[in-house]
N, C-alpha and C positions, 0 to 999 in steps of 0.2 A: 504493500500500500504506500501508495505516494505522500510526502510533507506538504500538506496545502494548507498557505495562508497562516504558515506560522506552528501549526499545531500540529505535537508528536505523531509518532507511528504505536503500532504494537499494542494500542488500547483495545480492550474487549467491548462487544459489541455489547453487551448488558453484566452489569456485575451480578456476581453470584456470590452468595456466601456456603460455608462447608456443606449446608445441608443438600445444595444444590437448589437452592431458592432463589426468585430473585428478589434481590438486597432494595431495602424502602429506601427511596429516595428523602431524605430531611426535608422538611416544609421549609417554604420560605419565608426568612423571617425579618421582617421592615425595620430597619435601623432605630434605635433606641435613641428617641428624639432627647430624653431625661440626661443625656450624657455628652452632648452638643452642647458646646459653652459659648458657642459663636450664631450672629444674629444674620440668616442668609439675604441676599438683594432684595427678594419678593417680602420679609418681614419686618426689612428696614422703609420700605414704602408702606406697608399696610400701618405704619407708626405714623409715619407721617402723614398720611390718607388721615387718620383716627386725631391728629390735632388739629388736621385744619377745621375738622366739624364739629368738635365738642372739647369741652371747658372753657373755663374766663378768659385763659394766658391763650389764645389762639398762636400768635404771631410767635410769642416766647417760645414755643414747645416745639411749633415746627421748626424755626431757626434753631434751638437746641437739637435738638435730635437730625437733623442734616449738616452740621459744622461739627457735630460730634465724631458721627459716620464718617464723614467726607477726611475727617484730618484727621481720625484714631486717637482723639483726646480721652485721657483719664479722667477722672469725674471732676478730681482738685483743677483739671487744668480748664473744664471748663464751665466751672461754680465761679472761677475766679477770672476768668478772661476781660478783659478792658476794651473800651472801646479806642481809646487809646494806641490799643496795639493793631487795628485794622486801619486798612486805606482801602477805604471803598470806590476810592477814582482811581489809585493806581492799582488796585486788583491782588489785594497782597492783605495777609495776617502774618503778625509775628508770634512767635507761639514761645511759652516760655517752657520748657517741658520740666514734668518735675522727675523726681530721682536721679537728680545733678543733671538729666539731661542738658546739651545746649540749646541756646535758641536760636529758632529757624524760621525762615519765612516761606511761607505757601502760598500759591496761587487761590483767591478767590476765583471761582467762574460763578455766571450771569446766574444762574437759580439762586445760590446762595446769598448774593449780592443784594437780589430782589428781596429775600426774605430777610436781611438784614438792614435794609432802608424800611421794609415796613416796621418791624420791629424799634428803629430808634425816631421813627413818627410819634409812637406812641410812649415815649420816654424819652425825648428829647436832650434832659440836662443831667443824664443818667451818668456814674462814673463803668460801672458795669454792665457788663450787655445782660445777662439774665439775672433778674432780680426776682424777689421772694415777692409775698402779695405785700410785707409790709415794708418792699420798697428799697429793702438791703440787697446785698448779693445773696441769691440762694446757696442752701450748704450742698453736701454729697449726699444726704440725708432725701433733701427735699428733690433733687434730680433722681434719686434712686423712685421714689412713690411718683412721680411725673411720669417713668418709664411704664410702671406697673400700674398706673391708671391708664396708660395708652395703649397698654397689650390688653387690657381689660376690654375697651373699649373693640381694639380690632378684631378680637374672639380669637377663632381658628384659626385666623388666619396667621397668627403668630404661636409657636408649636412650642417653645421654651418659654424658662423661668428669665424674665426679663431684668436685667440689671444695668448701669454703666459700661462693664467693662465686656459686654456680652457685645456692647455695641461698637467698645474700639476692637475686639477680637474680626469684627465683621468688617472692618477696614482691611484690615490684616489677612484675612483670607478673600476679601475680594480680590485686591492688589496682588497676592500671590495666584490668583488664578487665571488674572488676566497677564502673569507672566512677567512682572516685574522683578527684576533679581535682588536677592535676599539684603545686601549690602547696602542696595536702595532703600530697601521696607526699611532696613534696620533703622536709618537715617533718616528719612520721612517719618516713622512713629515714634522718635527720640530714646530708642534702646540702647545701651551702656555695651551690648554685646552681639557679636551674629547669632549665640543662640538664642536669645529670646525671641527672634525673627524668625527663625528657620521650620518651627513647629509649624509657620503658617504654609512652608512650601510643603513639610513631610506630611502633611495632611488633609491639603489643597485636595478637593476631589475631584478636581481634572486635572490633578499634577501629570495623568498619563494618557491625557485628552489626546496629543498628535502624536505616539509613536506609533502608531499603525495608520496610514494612508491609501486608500484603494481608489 
């Protein structure tokens, strides 16, 4: 028998076991959503979908929960972000990262941009961009229950326990799955090492999307 398309030879046409039975095939069993720490494309949109429509902080929680995603901030980095550190005409955040991280500057794009011009409509002489209802900067505390009233809200559509770092995790394996190299991520999400970054490529689940081409 001929190697075609990659796959051995010398396989038996149906496995048997000693009795001379054939051998049950195991059910198939759907990934253990309980054990995914990271927040996929489609349930970082149904978040976002879920504040444009409901609660008080409209503007606040989508601009939170997309500058979160978009730039894999930690919850400290973006409880305490400034308005200060953006330039909405020249298209740039300076980001301070914590855990000694350095700082860096990111590209804003236009989505973002939008949702952060509406946002400082509504808080004009604000010194922080996301503030509490009484007007301070929120804590990690109050960003953590924002996330978990927004997976509430989106139902099903969002399959895990919702947190902060669920949400820069899903930076991290976007960016690793559209193939950017580890060195980059490490240095775009402010890690002190390549391994903190590299989980995101060995786990990337189309890390092995193109080695087969027909």
């Amino acid at each position: 028998m001929n190697d075609i398309n990659g796959l051995g030879t010398g396989m038996a046409a149906s496995p048997m076991v000693e009795t001379g039975k054939v051998g049950k095939v195991p059910p198939t069993r759907r990934p253990d959503t309980r054990k995914r720490k990271y927040l996929r494309p489609a349930e970082v949109r149904a978040l976002i979908a879920a504040a444009r429509k409901s609660g008080r902080y409209r503007a606040r929680d989508e601009a939170l929960v997309l500058l979160a995603y978009r730039h894999g901030l930690r919850a400290v980095e973006a409880v305490t972000l400034e308005w200060s550190q953006i330039d909405m005409k020249g298209g740039v955040v300076t980001l301070w990262r914590a855990k000694g991280g350095k700082a860096l500057e990111h590209p804003l794009r236009g989505v973002e941009i939008r949702a952060l011009r509406k946002l400082r409509t509504e808080n004009p002489d604000s010194k922080f961009v996301f503030l509490s209802e009484r007007g301070g900067p929120m804590t990690t505390d109050n960003y953590r229950k924002v996330l978990q009233r927004l997976a509430k809200v989106a139902g099903p559509k969002v399959e895990i326990s919702v947190n902060p770092h669920a949400l820069r995790h899903a930076c991290g394996f976007y960016l690793a799955s559209k193939g950017v190299d580890t060195r980059a991520l490490s240095h775009y999400l402010g890690h002190r090492s390549l391994q903190s970054s590299e989980r995101y490529t060995e786990l990337s689940e189309h890390r092995f999307r193109d080695f087969w081409r027909d």
